[in-house]
Biopython code that builds the backbone (N, CA, C, O; Angstrom):
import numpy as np
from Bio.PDB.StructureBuilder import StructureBuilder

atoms = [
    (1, "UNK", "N", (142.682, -156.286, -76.885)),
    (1, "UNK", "CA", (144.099, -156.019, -76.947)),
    (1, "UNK", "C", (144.851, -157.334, -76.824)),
    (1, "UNK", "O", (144.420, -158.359, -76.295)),
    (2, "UNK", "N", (145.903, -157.175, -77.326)),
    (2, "UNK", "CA", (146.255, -158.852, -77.392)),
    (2, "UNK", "C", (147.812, -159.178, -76.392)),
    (2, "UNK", "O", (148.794, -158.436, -76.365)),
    (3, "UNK", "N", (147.706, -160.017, -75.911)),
    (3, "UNK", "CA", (148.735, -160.523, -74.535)),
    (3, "UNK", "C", (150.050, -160.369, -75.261)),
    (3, "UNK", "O", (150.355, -160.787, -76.378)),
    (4, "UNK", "N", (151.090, -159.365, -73.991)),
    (4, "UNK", "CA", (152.146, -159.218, -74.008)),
    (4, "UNK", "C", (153.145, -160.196, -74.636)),
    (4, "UNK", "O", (152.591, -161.290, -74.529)),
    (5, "UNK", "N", (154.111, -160.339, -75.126)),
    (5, "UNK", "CA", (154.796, -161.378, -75.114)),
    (5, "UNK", "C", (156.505, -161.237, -74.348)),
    (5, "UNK", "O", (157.574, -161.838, -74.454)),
    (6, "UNK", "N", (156.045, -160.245, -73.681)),
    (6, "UNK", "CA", (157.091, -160.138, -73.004)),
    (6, "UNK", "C", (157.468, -161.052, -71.463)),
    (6, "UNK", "O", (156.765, -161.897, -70.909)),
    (7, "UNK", "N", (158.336, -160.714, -71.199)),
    (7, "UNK", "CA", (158.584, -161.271, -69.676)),
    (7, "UNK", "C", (158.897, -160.019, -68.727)),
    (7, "UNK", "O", (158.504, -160.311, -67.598)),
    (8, "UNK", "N", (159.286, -159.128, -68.748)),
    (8, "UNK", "CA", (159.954, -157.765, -68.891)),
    (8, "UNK", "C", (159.044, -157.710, -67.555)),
    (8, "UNK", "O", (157.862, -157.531, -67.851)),
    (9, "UNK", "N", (159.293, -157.823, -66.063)),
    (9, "UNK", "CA", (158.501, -156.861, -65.685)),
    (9, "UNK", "C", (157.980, -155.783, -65.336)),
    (9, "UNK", "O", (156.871, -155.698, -64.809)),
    (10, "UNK", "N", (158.912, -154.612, -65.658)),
    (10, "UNK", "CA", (158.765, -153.545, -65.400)),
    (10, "UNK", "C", (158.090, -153.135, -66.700)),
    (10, "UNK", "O", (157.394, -152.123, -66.623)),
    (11, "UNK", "N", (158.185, -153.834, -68.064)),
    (11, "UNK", "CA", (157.449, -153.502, -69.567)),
    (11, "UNK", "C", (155.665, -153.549, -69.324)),
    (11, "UNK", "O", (154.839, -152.702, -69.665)),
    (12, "UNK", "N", (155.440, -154.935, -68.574)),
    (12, "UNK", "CA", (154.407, -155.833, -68.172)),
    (12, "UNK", "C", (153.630, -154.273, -67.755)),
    (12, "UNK", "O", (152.762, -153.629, -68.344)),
    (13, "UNK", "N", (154.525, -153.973, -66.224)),
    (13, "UNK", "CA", (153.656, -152.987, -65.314)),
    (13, "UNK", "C", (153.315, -151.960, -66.117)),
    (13, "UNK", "O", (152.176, -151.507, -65.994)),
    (14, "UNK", "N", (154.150, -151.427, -67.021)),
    (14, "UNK", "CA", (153.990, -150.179, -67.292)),
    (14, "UNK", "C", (152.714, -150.078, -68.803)),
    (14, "UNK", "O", (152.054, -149.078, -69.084)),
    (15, "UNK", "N", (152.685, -151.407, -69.539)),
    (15, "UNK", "CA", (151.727, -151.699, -69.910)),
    (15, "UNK", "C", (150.125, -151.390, -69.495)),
    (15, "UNK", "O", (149.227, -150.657, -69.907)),
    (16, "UNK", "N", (150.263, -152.154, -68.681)),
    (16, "UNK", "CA", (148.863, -152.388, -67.542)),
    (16, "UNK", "C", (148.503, -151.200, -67.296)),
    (16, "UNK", "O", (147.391, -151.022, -67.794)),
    (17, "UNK", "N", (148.956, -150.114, -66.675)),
    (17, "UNK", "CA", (148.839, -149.191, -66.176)),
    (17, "UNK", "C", (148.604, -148.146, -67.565)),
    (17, "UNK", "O", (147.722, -147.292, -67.477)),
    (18, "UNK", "N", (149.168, -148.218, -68.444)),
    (18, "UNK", "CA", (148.629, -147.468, -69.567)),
    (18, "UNK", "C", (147.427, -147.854, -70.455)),
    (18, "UNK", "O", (146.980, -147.130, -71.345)),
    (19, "UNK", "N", (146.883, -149.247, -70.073)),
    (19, "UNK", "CA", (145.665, -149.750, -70.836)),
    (19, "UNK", "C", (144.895, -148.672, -70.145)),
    (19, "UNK", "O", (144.259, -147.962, -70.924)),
    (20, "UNK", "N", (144.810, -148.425, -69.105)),
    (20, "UNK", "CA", (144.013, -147.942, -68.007)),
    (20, "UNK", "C", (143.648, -146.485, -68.247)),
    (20, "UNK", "O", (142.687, -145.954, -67.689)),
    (21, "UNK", "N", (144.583, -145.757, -69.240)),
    (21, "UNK", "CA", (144.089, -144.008, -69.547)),
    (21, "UNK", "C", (143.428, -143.664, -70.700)),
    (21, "UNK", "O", (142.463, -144.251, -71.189)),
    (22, "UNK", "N", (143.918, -142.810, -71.061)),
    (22, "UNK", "CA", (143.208, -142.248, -72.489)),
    (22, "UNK", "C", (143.807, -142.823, -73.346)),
    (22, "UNK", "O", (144.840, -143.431, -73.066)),
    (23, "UNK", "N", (143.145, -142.767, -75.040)),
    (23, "UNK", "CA", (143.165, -143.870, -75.738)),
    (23, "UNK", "C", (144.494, -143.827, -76.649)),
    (23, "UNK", "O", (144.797, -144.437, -77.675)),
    (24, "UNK", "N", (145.206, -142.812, -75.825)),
    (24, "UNK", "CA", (146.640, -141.951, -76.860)),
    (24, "UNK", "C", (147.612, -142.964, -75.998)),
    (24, "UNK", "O", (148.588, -143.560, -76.454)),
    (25, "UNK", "N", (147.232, -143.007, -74.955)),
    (25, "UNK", "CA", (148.215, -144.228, -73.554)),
    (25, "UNK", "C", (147.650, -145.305, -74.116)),
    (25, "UNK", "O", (148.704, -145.738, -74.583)),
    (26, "UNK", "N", (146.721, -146.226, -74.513)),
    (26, "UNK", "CA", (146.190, -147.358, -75.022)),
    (26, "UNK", "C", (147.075, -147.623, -76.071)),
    (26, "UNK", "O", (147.972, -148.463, -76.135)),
    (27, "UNK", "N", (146.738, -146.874, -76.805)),
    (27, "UNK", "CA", (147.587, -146.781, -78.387)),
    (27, "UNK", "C", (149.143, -147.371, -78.249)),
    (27, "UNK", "O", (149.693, -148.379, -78.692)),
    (28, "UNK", "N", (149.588, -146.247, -77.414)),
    (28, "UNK", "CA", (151.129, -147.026, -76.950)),
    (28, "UNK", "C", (151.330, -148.355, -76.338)),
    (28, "UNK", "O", (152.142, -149.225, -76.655)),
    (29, "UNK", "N", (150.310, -148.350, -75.264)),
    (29, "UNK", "CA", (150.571, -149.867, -74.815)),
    (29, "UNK", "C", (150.351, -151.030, -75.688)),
    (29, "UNK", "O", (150.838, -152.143, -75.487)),
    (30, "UNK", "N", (149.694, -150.752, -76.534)),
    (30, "UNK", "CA", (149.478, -151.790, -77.786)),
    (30, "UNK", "C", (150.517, -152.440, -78.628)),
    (30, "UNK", "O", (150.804, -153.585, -78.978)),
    (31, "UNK", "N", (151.123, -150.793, -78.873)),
    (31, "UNK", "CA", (152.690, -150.804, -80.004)),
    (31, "UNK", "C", (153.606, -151.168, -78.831)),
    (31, "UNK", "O", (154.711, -151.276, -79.362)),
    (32, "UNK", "N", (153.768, -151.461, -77.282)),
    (32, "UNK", "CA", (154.662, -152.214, -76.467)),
    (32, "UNK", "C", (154.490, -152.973, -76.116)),
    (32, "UNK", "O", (155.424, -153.285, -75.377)),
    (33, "UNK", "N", (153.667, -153.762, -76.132)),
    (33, "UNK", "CA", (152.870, -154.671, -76.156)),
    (33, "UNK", "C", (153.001, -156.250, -77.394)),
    (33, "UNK", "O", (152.393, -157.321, -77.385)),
    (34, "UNK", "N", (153.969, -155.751, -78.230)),
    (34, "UNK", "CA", (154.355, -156.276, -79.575)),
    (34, "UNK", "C", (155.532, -157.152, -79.538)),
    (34, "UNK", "O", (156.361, -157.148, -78.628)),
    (35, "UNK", "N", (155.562, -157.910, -80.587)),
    (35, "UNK", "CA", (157.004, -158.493, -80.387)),
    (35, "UNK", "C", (158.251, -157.330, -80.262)),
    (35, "UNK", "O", (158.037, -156.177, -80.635)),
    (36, "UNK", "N", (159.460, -157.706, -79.751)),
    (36, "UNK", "CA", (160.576, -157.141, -79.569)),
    (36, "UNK", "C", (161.079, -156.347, -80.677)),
    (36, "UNK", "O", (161.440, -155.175, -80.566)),
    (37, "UNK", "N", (161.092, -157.101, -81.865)),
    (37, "UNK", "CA", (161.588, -156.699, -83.282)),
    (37, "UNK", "C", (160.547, -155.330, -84.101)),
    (37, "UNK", "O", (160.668, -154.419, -84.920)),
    (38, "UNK", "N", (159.563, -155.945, -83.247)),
    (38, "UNK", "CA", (157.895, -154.333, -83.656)),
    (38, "UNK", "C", (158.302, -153.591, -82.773)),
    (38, "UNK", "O", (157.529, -152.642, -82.912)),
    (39, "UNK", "N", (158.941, -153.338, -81.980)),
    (39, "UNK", "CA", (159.082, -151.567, -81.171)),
    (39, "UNK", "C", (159.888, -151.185, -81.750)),
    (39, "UNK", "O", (160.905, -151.731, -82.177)),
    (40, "UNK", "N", (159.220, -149.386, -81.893)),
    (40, "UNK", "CA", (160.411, -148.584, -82.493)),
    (40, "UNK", "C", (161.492, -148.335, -81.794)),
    (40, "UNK", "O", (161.538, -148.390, -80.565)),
    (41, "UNK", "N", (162.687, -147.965, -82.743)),
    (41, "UNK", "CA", (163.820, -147.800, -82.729)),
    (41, "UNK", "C", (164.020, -146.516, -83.318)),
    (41, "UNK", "O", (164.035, -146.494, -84.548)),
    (42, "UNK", "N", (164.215, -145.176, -82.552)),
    (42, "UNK", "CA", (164.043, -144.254, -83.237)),
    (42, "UNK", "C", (165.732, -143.103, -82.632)),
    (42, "UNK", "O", (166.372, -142.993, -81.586)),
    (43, "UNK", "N", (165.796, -142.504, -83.998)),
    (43, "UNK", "CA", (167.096, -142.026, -83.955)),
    (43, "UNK", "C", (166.877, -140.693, -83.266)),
    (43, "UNK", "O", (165.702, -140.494, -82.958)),
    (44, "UNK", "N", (167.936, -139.513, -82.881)),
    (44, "UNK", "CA", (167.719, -138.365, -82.554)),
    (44, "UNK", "C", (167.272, -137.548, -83.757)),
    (44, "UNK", "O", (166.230, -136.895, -83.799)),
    (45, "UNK", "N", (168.120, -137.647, -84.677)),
    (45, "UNK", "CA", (167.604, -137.168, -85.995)),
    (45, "UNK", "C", (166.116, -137.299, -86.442)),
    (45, "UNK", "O", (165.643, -136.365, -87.090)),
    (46, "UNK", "N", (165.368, -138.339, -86.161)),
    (46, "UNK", "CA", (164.138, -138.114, -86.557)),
    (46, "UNK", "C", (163.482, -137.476, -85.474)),
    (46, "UNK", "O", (162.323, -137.118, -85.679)),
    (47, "UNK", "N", (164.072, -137.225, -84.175)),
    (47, "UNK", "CA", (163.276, -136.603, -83.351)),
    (47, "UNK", "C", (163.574, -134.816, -83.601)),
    (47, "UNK", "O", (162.858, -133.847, -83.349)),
    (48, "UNK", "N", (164.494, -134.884, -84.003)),
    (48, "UNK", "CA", (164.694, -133.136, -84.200)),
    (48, "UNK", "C", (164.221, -133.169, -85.592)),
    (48, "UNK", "O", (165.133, -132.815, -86.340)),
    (49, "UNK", "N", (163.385, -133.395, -86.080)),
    (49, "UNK", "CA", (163.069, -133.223, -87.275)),
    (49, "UNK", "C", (161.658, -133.225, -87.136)),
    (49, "UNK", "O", (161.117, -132.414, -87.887)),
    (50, "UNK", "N", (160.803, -133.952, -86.332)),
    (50, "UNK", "CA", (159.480, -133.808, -86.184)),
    (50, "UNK", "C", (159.042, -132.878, -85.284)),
    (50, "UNK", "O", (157.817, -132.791, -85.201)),
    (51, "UNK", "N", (159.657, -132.195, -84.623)),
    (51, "UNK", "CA", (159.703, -131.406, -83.198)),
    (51, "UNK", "C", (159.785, -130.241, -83.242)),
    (51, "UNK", "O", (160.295, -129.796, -84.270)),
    (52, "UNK", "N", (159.425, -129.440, -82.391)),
    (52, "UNK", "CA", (160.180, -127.802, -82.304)),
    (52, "UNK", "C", (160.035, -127.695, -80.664)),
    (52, "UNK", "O", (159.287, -128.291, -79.889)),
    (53, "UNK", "N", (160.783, -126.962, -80.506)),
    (53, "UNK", "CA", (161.461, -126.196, -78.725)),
    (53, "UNK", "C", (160.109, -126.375, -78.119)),
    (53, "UNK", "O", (159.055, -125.761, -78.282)),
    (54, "UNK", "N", (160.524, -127.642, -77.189)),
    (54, "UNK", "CA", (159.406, -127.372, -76.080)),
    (54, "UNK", "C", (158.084, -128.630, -75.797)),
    (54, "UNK", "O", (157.300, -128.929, -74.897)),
    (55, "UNK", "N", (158.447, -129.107, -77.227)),
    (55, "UNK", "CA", (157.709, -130.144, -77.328)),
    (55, "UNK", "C", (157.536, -131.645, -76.241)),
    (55, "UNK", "O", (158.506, -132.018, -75.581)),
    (56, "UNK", "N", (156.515, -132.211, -76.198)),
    (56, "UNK", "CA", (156.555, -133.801, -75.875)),
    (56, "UNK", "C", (156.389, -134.569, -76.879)),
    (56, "UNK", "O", (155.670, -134.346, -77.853)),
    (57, "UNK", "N", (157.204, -135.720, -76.627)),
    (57, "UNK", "CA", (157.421, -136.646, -77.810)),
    (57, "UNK", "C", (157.123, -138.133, -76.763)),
    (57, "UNK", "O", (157.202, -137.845, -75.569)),
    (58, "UNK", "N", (156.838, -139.471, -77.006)),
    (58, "UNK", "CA", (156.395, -141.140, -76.762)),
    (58, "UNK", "C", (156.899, -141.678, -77.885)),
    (58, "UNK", "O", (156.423, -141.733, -79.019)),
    (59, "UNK", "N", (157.965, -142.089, -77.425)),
    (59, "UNK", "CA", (158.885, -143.766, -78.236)),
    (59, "UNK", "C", (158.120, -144.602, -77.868)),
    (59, "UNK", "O", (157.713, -144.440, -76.717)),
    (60, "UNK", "N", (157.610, -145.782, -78.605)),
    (60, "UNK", "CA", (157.268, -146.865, -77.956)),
    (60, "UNK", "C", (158.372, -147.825, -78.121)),
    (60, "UNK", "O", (158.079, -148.817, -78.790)),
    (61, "UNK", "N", (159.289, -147.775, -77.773)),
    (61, "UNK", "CA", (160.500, -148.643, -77.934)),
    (61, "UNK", "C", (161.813, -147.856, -77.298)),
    (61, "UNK", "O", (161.825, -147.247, -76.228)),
    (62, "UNK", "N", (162.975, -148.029, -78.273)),
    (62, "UNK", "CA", (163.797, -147.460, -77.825)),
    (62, "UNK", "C", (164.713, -146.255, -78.369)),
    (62, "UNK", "O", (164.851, -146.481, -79.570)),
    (63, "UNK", "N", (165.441, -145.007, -78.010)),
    (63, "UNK", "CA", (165.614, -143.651, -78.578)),
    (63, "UNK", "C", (166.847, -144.550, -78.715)),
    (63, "UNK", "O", (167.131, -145.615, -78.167)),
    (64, "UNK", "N", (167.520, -143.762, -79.651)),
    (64, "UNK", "CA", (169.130, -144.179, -80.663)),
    (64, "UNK", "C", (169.829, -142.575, -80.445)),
    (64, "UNK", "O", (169.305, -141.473, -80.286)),
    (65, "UNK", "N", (171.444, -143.089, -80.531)),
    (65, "UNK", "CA", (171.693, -141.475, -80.817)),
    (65, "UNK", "C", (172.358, -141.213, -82.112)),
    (65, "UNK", "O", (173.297, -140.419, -82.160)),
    (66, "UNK", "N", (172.086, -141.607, -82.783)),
    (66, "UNK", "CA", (172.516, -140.919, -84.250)),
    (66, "UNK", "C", (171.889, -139.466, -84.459)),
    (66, "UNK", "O", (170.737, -139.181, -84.134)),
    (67, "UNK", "N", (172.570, -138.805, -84.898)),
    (67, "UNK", "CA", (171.983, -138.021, -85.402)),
    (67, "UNK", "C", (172.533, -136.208, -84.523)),
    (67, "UNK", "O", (173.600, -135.967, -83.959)),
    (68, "UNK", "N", (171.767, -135.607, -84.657)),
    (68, "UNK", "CA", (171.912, -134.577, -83.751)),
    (68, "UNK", "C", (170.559, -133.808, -83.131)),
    (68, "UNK", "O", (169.585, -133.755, -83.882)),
    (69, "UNK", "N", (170.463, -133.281, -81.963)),
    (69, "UNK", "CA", (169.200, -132.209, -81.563)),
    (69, "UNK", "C", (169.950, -131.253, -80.974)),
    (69, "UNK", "O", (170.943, -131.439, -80.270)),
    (70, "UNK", "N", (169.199, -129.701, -81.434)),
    (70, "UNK", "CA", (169.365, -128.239, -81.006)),
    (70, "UNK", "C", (168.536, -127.798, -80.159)),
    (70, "UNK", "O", (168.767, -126.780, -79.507)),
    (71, "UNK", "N", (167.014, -128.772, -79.993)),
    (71, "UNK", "CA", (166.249, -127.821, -79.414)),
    (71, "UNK", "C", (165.862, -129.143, -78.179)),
    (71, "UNK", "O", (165.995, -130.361, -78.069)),
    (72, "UNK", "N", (165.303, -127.955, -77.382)),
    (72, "UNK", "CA", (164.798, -128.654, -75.934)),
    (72, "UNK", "C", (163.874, -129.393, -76.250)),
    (72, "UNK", "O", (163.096, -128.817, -77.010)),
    (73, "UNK", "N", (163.473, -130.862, -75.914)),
    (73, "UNK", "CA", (162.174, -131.503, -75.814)),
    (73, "UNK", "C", (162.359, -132.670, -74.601)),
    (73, "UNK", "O", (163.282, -133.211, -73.993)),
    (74, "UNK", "N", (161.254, -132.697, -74.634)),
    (74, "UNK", "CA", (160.712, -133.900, -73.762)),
    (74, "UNK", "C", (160.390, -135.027, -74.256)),
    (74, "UNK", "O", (159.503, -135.111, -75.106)),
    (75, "UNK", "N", (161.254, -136.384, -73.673)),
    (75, "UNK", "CA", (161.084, -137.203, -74.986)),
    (75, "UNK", "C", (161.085, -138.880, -74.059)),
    (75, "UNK", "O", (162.104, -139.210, -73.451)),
    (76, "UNK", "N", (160.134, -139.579, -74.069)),
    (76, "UNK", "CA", (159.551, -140.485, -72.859)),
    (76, "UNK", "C", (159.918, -141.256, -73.804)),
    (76, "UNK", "O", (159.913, -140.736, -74.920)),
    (77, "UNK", "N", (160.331, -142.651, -73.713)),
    (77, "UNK", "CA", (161.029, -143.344, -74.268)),
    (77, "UNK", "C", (161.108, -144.702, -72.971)),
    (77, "UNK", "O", (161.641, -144.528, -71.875)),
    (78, "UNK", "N", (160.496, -145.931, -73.386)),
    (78, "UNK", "CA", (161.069, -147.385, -72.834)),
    (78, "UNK", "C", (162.718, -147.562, -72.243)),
    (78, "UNK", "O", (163.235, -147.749, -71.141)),
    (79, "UNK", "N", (163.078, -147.429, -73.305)),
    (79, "UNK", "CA", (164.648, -147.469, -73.261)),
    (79, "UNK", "C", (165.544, -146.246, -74.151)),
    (79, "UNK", "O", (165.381, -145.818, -75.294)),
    (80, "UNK", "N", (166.397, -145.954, -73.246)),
    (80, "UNK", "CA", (167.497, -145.221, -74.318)),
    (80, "UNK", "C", (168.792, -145.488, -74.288)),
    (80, "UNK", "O", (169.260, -145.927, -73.237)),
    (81, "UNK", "N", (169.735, -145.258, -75.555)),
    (81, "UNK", "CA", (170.998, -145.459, -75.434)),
    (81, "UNK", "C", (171.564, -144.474, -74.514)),
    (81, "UNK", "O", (170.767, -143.649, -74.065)),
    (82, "UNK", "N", (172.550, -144.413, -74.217)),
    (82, "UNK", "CA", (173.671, -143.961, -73.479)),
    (82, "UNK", "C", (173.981, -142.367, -74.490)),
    (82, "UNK", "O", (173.858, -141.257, -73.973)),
    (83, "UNK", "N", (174.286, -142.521, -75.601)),
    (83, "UNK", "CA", (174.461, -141.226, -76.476)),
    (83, "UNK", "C", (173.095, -140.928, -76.565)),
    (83, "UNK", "O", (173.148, -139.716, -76.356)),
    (84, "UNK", "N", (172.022, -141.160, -76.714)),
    (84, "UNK", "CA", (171.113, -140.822, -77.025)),
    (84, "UNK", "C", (170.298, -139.814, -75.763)),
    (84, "UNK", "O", (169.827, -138.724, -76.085)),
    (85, "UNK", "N", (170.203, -140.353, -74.250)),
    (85, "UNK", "CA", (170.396, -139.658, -73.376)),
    (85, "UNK", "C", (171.338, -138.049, -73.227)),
    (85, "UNK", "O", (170.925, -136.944, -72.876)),
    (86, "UNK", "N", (172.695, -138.482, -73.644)),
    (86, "UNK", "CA", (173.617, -137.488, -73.263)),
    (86, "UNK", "C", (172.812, -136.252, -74.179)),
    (86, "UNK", "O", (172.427, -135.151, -73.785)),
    (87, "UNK", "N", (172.729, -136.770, -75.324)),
    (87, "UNK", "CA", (172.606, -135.435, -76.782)),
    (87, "UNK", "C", (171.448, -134.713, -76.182)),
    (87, "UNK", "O", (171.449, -133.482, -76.149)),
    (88, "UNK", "N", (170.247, -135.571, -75.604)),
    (88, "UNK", "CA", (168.831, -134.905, -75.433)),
    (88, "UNK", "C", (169.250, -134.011, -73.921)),
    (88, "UNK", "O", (168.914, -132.876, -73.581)),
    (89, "UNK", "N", (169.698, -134.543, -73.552)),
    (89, "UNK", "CA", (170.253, -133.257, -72.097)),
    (89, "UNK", "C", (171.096, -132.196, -72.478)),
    (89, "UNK", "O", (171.324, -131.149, -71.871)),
    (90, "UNK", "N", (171.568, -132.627, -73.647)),
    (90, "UNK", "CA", (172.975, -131.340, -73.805)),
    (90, "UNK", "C", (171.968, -130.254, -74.822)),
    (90, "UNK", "O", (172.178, -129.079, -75.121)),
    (91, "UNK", "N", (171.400, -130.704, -75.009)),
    (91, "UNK", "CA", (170.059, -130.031, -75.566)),
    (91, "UNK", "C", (169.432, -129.183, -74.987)),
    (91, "UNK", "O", (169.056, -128.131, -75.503)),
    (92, "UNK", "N", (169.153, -129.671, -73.361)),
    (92, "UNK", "CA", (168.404, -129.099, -72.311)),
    (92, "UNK", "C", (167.022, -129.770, -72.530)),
    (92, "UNK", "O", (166.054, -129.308, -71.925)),
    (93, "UNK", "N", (166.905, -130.614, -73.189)),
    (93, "UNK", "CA", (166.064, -131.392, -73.167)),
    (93, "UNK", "C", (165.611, -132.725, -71.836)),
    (93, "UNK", "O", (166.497, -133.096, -71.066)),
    (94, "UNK", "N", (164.654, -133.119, -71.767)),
    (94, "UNK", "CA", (164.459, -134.344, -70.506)),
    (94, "UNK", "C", (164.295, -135.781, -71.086)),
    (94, "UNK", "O", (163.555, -136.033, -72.037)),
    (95, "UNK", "N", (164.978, -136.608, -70.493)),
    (95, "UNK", "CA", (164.949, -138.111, -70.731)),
    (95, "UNK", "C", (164.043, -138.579, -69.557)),
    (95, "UNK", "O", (164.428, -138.620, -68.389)),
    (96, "UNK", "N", (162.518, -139.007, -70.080)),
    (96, "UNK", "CA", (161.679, -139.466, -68.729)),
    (96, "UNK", "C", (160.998, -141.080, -69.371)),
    (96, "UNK", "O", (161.072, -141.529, -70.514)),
    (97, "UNK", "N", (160.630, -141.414, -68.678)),
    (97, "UNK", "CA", (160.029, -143.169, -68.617)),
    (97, "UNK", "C", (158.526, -142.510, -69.124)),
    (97, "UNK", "O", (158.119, -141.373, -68.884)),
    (98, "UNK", "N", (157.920, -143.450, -69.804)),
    (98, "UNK", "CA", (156.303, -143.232, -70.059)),
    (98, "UNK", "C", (155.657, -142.978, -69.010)),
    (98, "UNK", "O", (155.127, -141.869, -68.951)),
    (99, "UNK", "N", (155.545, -143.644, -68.196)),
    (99, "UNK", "CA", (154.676, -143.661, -66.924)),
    (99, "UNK", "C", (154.761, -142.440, -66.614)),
    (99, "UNK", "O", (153.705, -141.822, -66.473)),
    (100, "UNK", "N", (156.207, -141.658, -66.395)),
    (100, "UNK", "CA", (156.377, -140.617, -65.945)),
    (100, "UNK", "C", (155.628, -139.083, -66.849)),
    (100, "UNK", "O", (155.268, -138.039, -66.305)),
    (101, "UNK", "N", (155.576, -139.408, -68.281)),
    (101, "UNK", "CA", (154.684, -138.259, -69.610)),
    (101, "UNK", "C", (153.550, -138.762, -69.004)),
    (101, "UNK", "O", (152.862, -137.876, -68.498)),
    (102, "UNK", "N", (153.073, -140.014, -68.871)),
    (102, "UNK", "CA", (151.579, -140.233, -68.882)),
    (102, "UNK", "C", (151.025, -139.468, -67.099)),
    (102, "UNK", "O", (149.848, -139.156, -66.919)),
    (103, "UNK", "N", (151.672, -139.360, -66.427)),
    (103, "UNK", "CA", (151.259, -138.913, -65.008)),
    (103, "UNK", "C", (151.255, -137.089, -65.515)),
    (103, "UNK", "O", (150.265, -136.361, -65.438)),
    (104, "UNK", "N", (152.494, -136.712, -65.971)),
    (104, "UNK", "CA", (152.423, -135.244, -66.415)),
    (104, "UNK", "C", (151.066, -134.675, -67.665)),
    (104, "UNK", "O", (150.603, -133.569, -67.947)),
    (105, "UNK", "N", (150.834, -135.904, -68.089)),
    (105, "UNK", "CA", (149.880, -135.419, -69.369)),
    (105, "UNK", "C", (148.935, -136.374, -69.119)),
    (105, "UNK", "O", (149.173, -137.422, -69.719)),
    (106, "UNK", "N", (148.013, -136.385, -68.490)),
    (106, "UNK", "CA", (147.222, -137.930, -68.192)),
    (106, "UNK", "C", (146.004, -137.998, -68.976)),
    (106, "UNK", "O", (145.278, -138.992, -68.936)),
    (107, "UNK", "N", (145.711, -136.806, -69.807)),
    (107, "UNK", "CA", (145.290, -136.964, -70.778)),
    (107, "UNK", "C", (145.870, -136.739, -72.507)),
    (107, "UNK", "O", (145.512, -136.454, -73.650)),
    (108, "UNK", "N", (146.823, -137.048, -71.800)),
    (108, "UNK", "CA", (147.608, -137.358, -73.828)),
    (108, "UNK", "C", (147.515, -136.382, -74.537)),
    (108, "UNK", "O", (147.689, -136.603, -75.735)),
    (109, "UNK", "N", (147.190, -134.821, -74.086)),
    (109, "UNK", "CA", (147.194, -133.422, -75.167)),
    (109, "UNK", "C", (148.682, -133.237, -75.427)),
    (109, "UNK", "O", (149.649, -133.106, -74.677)),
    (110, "UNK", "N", (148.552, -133.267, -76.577)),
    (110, "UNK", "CA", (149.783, -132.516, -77.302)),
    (110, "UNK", "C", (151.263, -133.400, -77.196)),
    (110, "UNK", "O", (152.341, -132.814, -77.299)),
    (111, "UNK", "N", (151.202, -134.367, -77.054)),
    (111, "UNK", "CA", (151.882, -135.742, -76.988)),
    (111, "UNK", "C", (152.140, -136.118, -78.808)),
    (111, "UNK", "O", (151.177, -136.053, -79.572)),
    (112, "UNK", "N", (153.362, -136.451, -79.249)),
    (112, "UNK", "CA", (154.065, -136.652, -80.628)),
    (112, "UNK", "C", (154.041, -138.127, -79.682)),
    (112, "UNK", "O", (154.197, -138.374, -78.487)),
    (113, "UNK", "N", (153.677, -139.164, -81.249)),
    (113, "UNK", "CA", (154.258, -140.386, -80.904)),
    (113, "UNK", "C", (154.897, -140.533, -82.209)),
    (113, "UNK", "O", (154.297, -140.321, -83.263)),
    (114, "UNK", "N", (156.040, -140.873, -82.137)),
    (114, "UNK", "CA", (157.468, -140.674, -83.257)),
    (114, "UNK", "C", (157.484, -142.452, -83.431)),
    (114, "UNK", "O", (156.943, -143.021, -82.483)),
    (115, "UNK", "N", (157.884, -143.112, -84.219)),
    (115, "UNK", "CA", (157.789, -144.288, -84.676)),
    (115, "UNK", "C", (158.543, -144.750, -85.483)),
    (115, "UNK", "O", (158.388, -145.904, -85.882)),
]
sb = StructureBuilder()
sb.init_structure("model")
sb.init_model(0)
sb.init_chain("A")
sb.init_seg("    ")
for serial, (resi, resn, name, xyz) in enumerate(atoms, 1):
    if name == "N":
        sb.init_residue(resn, " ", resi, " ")
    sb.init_atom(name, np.array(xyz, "f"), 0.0, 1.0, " ", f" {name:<3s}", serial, name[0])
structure = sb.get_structure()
């Protein structure tokens, strides 16, 4: 796997700690693990579009709020905007940190990684 280029340390930790699980948590730490300009940037719109009620979803980067969502999901995400947060709650949906999907799912079943 090839060295961070971040400084980030809370990116760093949360890295480390995902080399460490199943190979669906590897996978991600890899794609965060990347230059700045390589993490996704992903809109709400593509998340209500790959999804249905109920789902888990892994940004490896950061959620955007363009767009719109109707249905509830769970959606773990590095960073999120400010609209992008609001829409996924008004949804009834959850805004959680990776670390936090990877402790709930610690083996990576049924985990969307959106890109």
């Amino acid at each position: 796997m090839k060295k961070s280029k971040s400084t980030n340390p809370t990116l760093l930790e949360a890295i480390e700690e995902l080399k460490k699980n199943a190979p669906i948590w590897r996978s991600l730490a890899e794609r965060l693990a990347g230059a700045s300009s390589a993490k996704a940037q992903v809109n709400i719109s593509r998340i209500a579009r790959y999804t249905k009620k109920g789902d888990a979803v892994a940004v490896p980067g950061k959620v955007l709020g363009t767009g719109r969502i109707t249905h509830p999901v769970t959606v773990a995400a590095f960073n999120f905007s400010k609209q992008a947060r609001e829409k996924i709650t008004a949804a009834d949906g959850k805004c959680v940190s990776i670390r936090d999907l990877m402790k709930k799912f610690p083996k990576g079943t049924n985990i969307k990684i959106i890109k």
